[in-house]
N, C-alpha and C positions, 0 to 999 in steps of 0.2 A: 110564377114566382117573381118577385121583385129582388133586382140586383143592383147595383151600385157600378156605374163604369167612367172609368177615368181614362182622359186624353192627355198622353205627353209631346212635348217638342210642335213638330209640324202637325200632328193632326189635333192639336189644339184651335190651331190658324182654320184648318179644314171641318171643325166640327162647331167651333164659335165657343166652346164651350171648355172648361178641365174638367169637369165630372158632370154626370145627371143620372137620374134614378130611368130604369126600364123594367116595364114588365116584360118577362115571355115565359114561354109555352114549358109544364113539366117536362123534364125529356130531352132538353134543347142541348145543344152542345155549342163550342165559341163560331165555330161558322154558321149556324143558325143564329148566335147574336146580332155578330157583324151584318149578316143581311138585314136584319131587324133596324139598326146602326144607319145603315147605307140607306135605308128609304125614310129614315128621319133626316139624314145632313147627307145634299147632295154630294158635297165634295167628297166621299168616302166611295163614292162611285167610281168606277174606271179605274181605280189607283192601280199603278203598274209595279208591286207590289204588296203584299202581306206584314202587316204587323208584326212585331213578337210580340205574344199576350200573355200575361203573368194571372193567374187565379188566386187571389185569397195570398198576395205577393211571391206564388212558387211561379215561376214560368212552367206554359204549359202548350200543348201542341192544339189547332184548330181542331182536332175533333177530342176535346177531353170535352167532359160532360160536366153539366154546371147544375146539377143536382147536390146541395149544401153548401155549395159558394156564394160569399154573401157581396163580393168585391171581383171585378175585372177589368184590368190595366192594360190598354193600348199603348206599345211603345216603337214609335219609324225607328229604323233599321241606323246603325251608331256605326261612325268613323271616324277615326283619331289617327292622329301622325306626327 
């Protein structure tokens, strides 16, 4: 299935990119994106943490399933003060 995925903030700088279109596999859930993600754009490698990932704009946990999701949103970890 082809899905749409967008990079904000800093893993825009890490991925070179704000969106690109990926295929993957029926089935797959967001942590099988992300690895998908990771061996396209090195820097998504090693990161010493997890994204919050939002589906189709709901936020959503690494193992939701991305069966009729047409959109998925990487966003680094937010701090204000």
């Amino acid at each position: 299935m082809k899905l749409r995925v967008r990079f904000f903030a800093s893993l825009t700088d890490l991925t070179g990119t704000v969106s690109e279109e990926i295929e993957i596999a029926e089935g797959a859930d967001v942590a099988q994106l992300w690895t998908a993600l990771a061996e396209r754009h090195a820097g998504l490698r090693g990161m010493d943490y997890r994204p919050m990932v939002a589906c189709d704009r709901v936020y959503a946990s690494w193992s939701t399933p991305l069966a009729g999701v047409a959109e998925v949103a990487f966003l680094p970890p937010v701090s204000g003060g």
